[in-house]
C-alpha positions in Angstrom: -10.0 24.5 -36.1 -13.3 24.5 -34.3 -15.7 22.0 -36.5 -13.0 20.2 -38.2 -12.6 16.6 -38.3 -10.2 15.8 -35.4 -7.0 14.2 -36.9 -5.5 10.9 -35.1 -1.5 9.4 -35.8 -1.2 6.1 -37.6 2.7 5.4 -37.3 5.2 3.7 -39.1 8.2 2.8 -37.3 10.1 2.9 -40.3 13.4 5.2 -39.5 12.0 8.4 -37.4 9.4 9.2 -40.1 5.3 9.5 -38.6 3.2 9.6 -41.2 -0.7 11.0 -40.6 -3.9 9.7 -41.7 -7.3 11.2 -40.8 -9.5 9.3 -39.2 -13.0 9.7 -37.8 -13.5 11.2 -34.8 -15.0 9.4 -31.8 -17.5 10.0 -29.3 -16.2 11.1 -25.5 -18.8 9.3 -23.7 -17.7 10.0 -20.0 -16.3 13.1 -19.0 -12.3 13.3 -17.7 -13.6 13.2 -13.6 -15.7 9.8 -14.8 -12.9 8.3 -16.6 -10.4 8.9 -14.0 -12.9 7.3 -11.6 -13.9 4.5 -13.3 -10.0 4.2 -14.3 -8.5 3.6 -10.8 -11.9 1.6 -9.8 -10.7 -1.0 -12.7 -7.1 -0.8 -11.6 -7.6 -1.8 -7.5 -9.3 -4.4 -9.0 -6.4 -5.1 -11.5 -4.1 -5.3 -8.7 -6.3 -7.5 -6.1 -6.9 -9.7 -8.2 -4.8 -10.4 -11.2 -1.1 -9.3 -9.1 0.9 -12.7 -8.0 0.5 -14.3 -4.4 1.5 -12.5 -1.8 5.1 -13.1 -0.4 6.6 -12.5 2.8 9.3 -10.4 4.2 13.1 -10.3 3.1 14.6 -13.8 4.3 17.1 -14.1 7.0 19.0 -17.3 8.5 17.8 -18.3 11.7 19.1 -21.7 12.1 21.6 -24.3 10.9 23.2 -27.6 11.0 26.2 -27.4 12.0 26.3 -24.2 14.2 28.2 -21.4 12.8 31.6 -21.7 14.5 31.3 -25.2 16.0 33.8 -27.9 16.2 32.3 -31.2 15.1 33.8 -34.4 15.7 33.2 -36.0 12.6 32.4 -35.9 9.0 28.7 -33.9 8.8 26.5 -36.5 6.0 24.1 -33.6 5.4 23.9 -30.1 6.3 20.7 -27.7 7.0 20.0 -23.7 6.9 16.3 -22.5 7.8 15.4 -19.4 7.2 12.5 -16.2 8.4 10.4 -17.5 5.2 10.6 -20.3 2.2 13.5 -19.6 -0.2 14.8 -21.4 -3.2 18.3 -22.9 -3.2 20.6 -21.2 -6.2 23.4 -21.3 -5.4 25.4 -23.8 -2.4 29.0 -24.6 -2.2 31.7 -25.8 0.7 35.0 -24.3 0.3 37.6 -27.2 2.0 40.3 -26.2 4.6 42.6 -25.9 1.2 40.8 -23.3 -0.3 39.2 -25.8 -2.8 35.7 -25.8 -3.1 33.1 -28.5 -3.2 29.7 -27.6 -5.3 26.7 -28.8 -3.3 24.3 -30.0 -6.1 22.0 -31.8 -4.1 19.5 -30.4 -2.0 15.8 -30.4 -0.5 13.6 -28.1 0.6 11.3 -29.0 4.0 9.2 -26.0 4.6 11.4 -23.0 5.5 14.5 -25.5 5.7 17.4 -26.2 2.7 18.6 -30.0 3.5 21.8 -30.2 2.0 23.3 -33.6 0.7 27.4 -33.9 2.0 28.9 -35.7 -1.5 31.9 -36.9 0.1 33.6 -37.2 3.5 35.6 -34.4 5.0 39.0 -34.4 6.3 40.0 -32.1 9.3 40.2 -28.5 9.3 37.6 -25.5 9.2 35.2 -25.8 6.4 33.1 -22.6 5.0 29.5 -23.2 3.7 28.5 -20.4 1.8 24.7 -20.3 0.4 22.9 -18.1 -1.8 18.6 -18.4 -1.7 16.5 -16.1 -3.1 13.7 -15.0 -0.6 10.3 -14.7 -1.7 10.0 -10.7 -2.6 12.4 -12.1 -5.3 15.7 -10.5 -4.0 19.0 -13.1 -3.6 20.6 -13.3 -0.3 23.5 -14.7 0.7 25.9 -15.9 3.5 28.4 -18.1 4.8 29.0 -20.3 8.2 31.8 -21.8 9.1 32.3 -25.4 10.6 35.4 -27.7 11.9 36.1 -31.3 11.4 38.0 -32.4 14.3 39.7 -29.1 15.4 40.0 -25.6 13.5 42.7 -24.6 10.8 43.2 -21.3 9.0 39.6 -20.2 7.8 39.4 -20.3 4.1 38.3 -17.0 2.0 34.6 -17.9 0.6 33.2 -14.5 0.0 33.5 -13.0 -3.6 33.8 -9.3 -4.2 30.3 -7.9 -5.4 30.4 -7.6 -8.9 29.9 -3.8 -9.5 29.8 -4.3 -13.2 26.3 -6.4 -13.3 25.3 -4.0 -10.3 25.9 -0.8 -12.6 24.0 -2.7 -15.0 21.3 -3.5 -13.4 20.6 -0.1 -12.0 21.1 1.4 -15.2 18.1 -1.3 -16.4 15.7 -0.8 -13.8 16.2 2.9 -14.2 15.4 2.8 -18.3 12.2 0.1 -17.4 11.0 2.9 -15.0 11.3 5.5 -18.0 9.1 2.8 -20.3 6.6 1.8 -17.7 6.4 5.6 -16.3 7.1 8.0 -19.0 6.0 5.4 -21.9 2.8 4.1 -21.0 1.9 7.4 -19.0 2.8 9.6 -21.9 0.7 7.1 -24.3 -2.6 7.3 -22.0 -2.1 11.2 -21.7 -2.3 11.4 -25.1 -5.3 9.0 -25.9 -7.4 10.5 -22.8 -6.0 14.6 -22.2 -4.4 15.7 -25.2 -7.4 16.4 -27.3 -5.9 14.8 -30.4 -2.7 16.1 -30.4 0.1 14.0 -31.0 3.0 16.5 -29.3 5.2 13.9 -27.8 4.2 10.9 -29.2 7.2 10.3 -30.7 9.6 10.7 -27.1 6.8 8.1 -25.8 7.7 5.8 -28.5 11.1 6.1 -28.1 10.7 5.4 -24.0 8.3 2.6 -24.6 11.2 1.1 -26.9 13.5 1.3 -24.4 11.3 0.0 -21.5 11.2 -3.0 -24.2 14.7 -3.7 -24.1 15.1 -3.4 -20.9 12.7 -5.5 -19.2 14.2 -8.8 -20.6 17.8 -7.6 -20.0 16.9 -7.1 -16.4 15.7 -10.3 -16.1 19.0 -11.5 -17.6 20.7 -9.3 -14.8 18.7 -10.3 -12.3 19.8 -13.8 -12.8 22.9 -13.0 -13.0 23.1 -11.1 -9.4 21.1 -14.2 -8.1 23.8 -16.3 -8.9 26.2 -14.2 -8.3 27.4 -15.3 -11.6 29.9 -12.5 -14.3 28.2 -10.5 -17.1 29.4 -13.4 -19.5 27.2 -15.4 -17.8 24.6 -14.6 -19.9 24.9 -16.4 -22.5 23.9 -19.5 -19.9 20.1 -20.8 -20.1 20.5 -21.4 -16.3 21.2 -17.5 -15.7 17.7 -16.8 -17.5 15.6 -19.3 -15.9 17.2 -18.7 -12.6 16.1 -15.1 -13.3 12.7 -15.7 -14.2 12.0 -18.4 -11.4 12.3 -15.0 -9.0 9.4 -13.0 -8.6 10.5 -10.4 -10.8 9.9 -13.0 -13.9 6.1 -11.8 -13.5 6.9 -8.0 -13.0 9.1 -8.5 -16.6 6.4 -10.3 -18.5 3.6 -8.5 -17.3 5.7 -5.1 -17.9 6.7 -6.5 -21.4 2.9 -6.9 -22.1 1.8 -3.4 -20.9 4.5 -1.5 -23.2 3.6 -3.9 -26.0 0.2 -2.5 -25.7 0.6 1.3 -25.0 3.4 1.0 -28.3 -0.2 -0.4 -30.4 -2.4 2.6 -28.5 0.7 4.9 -30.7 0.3 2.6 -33.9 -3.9 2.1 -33.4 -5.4 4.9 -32.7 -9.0 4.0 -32.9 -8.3 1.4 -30.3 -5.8 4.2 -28.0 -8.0 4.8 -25.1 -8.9 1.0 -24.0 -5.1 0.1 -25.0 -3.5 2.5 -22.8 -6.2 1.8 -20.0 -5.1 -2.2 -20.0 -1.2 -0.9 -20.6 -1.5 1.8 -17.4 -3.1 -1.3 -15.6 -0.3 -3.5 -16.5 2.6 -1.0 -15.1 1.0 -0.9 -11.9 0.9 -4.7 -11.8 4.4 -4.9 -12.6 5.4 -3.1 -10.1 3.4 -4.5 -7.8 4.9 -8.5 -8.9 8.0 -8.4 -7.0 10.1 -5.5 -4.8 10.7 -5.0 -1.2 7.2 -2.7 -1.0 5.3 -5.4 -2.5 6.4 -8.1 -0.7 5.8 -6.2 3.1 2.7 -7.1 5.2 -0.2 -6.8 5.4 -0.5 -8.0 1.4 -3.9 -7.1 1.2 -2.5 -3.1 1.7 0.7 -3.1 0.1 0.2 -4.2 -3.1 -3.0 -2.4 -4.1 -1.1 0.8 -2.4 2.1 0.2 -4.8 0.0 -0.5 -8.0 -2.3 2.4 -7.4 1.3 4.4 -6.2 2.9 3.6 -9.7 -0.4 4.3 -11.7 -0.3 7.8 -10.2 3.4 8.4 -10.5 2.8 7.2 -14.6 -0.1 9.9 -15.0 2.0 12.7 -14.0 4.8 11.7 -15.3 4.0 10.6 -18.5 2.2 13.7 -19.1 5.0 16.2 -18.3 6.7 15.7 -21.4 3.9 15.8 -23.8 2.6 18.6 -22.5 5.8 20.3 -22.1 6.0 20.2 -25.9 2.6 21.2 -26.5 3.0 24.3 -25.0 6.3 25.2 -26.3 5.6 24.3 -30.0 2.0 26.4 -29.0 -0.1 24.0 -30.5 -3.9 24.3 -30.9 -4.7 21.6 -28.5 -2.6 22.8 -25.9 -5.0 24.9 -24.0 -7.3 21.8 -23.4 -4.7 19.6 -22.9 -3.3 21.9 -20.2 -6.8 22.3 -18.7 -7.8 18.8 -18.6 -4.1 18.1 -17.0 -4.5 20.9 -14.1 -8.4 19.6 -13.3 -7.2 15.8 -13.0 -3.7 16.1 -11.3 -4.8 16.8 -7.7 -6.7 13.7 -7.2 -3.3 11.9 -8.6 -1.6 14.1 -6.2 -3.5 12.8 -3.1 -3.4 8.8 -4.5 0.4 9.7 -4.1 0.9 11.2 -1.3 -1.3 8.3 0.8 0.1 5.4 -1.6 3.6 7.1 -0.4 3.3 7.7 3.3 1.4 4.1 3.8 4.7 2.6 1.9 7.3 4.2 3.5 5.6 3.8 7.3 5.5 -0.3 6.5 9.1 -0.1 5.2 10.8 2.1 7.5 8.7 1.6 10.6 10.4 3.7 12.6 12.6 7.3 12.4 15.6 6.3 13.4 15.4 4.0 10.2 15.5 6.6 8.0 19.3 7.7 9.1 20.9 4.7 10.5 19.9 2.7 6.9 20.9 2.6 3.4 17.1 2.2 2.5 16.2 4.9 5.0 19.2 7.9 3.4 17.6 6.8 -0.1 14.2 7.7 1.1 15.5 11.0 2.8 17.3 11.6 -1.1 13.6 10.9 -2.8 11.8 12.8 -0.7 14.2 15.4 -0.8 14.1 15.4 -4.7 10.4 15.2 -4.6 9.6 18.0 -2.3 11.6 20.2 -4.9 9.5 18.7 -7.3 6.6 19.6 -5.8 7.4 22.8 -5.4 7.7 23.6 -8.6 4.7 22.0 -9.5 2.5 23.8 -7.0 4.3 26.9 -8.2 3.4 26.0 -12.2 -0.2 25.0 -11.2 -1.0 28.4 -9.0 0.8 31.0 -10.9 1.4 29.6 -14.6 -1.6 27.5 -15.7 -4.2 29.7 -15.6 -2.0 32.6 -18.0 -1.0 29.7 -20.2 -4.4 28.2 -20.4 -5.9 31.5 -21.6 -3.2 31.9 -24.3 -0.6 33.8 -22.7 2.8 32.6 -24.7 5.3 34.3 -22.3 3.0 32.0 -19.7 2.8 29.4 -21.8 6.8 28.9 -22.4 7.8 29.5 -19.1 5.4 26.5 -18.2 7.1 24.6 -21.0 10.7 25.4 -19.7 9.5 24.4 -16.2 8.2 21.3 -17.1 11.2 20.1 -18.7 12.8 20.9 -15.2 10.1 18.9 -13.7 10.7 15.9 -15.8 14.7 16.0 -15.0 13.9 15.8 -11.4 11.4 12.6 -11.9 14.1 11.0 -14.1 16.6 11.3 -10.8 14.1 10.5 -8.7 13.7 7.0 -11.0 17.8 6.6 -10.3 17.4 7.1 -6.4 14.4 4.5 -6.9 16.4 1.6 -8.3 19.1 1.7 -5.4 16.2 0.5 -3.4 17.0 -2.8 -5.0 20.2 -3.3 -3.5 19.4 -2.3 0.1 17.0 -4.2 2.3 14.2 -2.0 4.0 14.3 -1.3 7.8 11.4 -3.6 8.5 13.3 -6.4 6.6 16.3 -5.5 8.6 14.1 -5.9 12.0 12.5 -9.0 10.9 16.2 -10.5 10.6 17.2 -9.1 14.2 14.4 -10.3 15.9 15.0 -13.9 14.9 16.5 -16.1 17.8 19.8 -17.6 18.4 20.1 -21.4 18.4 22.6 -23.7 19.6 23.0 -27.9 20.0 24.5 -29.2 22.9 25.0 -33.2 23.6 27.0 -35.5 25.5 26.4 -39.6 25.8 23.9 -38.2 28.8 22.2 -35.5 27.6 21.5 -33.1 24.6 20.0 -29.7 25.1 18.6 -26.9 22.2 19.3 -23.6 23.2 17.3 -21.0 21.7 18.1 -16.9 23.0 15.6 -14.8 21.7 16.1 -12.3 19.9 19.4 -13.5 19.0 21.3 -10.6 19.6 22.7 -8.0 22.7 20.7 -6.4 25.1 17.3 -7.8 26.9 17.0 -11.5 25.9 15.1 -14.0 26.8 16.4 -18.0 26.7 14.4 -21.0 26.3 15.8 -24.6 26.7 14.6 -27.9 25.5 16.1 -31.2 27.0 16.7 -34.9 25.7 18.4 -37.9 27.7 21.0 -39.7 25.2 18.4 -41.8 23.5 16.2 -38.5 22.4 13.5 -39.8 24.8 12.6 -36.6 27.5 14.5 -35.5 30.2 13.0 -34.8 33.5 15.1 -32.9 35.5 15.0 -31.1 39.2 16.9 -28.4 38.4 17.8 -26.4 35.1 20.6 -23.6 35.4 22.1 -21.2 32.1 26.0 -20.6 32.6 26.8 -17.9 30.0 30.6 -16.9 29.9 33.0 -15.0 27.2 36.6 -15.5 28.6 38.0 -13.5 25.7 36.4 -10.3 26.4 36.8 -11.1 30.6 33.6 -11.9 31.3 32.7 -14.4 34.2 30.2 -17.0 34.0 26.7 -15.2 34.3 24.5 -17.7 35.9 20.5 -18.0 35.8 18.2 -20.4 37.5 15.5 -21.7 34.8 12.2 -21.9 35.3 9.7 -24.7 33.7 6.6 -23.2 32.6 4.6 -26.5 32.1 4.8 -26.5 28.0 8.1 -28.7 28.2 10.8 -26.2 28.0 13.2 -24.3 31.0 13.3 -20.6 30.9 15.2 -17.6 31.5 13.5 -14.4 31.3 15.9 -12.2 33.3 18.9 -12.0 31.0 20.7 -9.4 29.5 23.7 -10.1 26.9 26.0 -7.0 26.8 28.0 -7.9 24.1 27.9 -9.2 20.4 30.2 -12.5 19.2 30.5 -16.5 20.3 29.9 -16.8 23.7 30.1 -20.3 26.0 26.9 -21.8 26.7 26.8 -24.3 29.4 23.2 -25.6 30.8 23.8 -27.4 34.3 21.0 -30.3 34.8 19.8 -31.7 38.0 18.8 -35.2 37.3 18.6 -35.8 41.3 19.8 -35.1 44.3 23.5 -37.2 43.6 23.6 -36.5 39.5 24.7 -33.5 37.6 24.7 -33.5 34.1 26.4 -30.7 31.8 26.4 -29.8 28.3 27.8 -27.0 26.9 29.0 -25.2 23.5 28.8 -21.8 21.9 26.2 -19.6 20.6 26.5 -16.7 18.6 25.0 -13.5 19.5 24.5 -10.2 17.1 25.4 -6.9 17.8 
């Protein structure tokens, strides 16, 4: 009623019961436009300056001691992997010619380099070193080199079967935190700033921000887990927790944790509603924008701001589907100005979306090929696929339904109800399709990781040679060599040629003159690799006019 004291919930979480007490009403001092300016003003600053550091893109192996595939004649006493970026060691372990394997406790990190302590001397055979890091957008990532002591044996098995299980899990968790941080918090701040006092909904926000709650620390838990590639009983293990929580997505759990904490109070307080669920939308975006593939792309100083504002906007219109969905079906008095408020603020959210979106997936995909010949890219095709329906309906409910429904029409008014609830189904599959993302590295990752050289170390009692083919896989290369005499002091040679040769697939020695550009190194520019696998690497050195010296050995090249 027009005049009457507005009436606010106080809840008791006792069963399903809400009980009501009136309260005073409070003063709007800003109008909707104001707020929703003053909103996202306060949450780019959120995100600049309270998200964590910025990380870099997905890791990749780029080097290691000994080669992948090499025959070495004795004993390693320590091994080393570098990677595209810093990583932390979680995993490390050397399965033996036998099958056995050997747990690599001991290990360093110098810079973007794992140093890896041998425990015990290794008899002859071919040896597996499988590692598993996690990179610094929080994401494991794992692999395995082999090696031989003396000469090769039967390669052992080292890789496990992925563990579906945790995977289905995990999904399943990140799915139900993107219903608490999304429909939660976003139905919470709808009904503190747009639904006029009403309370339709509040209870289906409770019940989301509940679940968000439990499963925030369960995907940490999981997260460890698929770090260390550990089963589900692993849970149980302090190690599998910390090990979770020492990846970036520790902050994007505790902050999340905190934001539904406070949006569940803005349900229980709500006198104090409209600052709560202000700090709690804040709070979503800056879990999101803690850890994740998006997050972690470059340039930092774009991508996160663009993925906290891109999950504030998707929480808005999310979270206020369902609330107002019931609104309008029960007819409630409020539901005229809570639709009206809704329709006059969504297109600004709409645009934050749509630039937030297109900037994100341009970074991540990079280019249009991407978007077919990737996992990541067919997800994004799914999304936008489920999200252009989405629109559609949308666009069709805010052109042809709202203005009926706003003016009382109830035919209008149900049909809107009834298309919402459609709307929300679509956002909820949209939230599955979403969570794949964090099993499948993004296109620019992917490049990132082809564009990294190949690397090879030659010696003799003469001469040792580094080999380093750039990128590291078929197609135009280019190959630079650095050179040593036997005591590591520099080399100076006449003459530098590349012999490349893969007998197995019949093709001939390829030979290419190097050329010493004056920084110390011999080049070839003019080289083409036409085929992936190990190929034989042989550098021919003109010390002088009466001594040759060769080295040679085999460097991997990608498809």
């Amino acid at each position: 009623m027009r005049g009457a004291p507005l009436e606010t919930a106080r809840r008791s979480f006792i069963g399903q019961r809400i009980m009501i007490t009136p309260l005073r009403p409070t003063a709007i001092a800003m109008s909707p436009a104001q707020v929703f300016a003053w909103l996202l003003a306060s949450l780019l600053l959120f995100a600049v300056f309270v998200s964590p550091n910025p990380a870099a893109a997905h890791a990749a192996l780029v080097k290691a001691e000994p080669v992948d595939g090499t025959v070495v004649a004795t004993s390693p006493l320590k091994f080393s992997l570098t990677f595209s970026e810093p990583v932390s060691p979680l995993v490390l372990t050397l399965v033996r010619p036998d099958g056995s394997s050997l747990p690599l406790t001991s290990s360093h990190l110098d810079g973007q380099t794992v140093e890896i302590d041998n425990p015990q001397p290794l008899g002859q055979g071919t040896h597996v070193l499988s590692w598993r890091v996690v990179s610094e957008d929080g994401h494991p990532v794992a692999g395995s080199l082999l090696f031989s002591v003396g000469a090769p044996s039967a390669a052992p098995q080292a890789a496990e079967p992925v563990d579906w299980l945790v995977r289905s899990l995990l999904w399943s968790a990140k799915v139900a935190l993107y219903i608490g941080l999304f429909l939660g918090i976003g139905g919470a701040f709808a009904i503190a700033w747009l639904a006029k006092g009403g309370r339709d909904g509040a209870r289906f926000a409770a019940i989301a921000l509940l679940l968000g709650l439990a499963a925030a620390p369960a995907s940490l838990g999981l997260q460890g887990l698929d770090a260390l590639g550990a089963r589900l009983h692993g849970l149980v293990l302090p190690a599998v927790w910390e090990t979770g929580f020492a990846t970036s997505f520790g902050w994007t759990a505790v902050i999340a944790l905190a934001a539904l904490v406070l949006a569940l109070f803005s349900l229980i307080l709500p006198r104090a509603a409209r600052p709560l669920t202000v700090l709690s939308l804040a709070g979503a975006g800056a879990a999101l924008a803690a850890s994740g593939h998006a997050s972690a792309a470059e340039p930092q100083w774009l991508t996160r701001p663009m993925v906290f504002l891109h999950g504030v906007g998707i929480a808005f219109w999310a979270g206020a589907l369902v609330p107002l969905g019931l609104a309008l079906w029960r007819k409630a008095l409020a539901a005229s100005a809570f639709l009206q408020r809704f329709s006059g603020s969504i297109l600004p959210v709409f645009a934050l979306l749509v630039v937030g979106g297109i900037v994100l997936a341009v970074i991540q995909v990079e280019t249009p090929s991407a978007l077919l010949d990737t996992a990541y890219g067919r997800l994004l095709l799914a999304k936008l696929a489920l999200l252009a329906f989405l629109l559609a309906i949308a666009a069709f409910n805010r052109w042809r339904l709202t203005a009926p429904a706003a003016s009382g029409d109830g035919l209008a008014g149900a049909r809107l109800a009834r298309s919402i609830c459609v709307e929300t189904l679509l956002v909820l599959l949209i939230f599955g399709v979403a969570a794949g993302w964090r099993f499948t590295p993004p296109p620019r990752a992917l490049a990132i990781a082809a564009a990294q050289p190949a690397i090879a170390h030659f010696h003799t009692p003469e001469a040792m040679a580094e080999l380093t083919i750039t990128p590291g896989h078929t197609g135009q290369v280019a190959a630079s060599i650095l050179m040593f005499d036997g005591n590591f002091g520099p080399l100076d040679a006449k003459e530098v040629t590349l012999v490349l040769s893969k007998p197995d697939a019949g093709i001939e020695p390829l030979k290419r003159p190097a050329t010493k550009p004056g920084d110390g190194t011999w080049r070839v520019d003019d080289l083409v690799i036409p085929l992936a696998g190990t190929w034989t690497a042989r550098i021919d050195i003109l010390v002088s006019d009466f001594e040759m010296t060769k080295v040679e050995g085999p460097i991997d090249i990608r498809p």
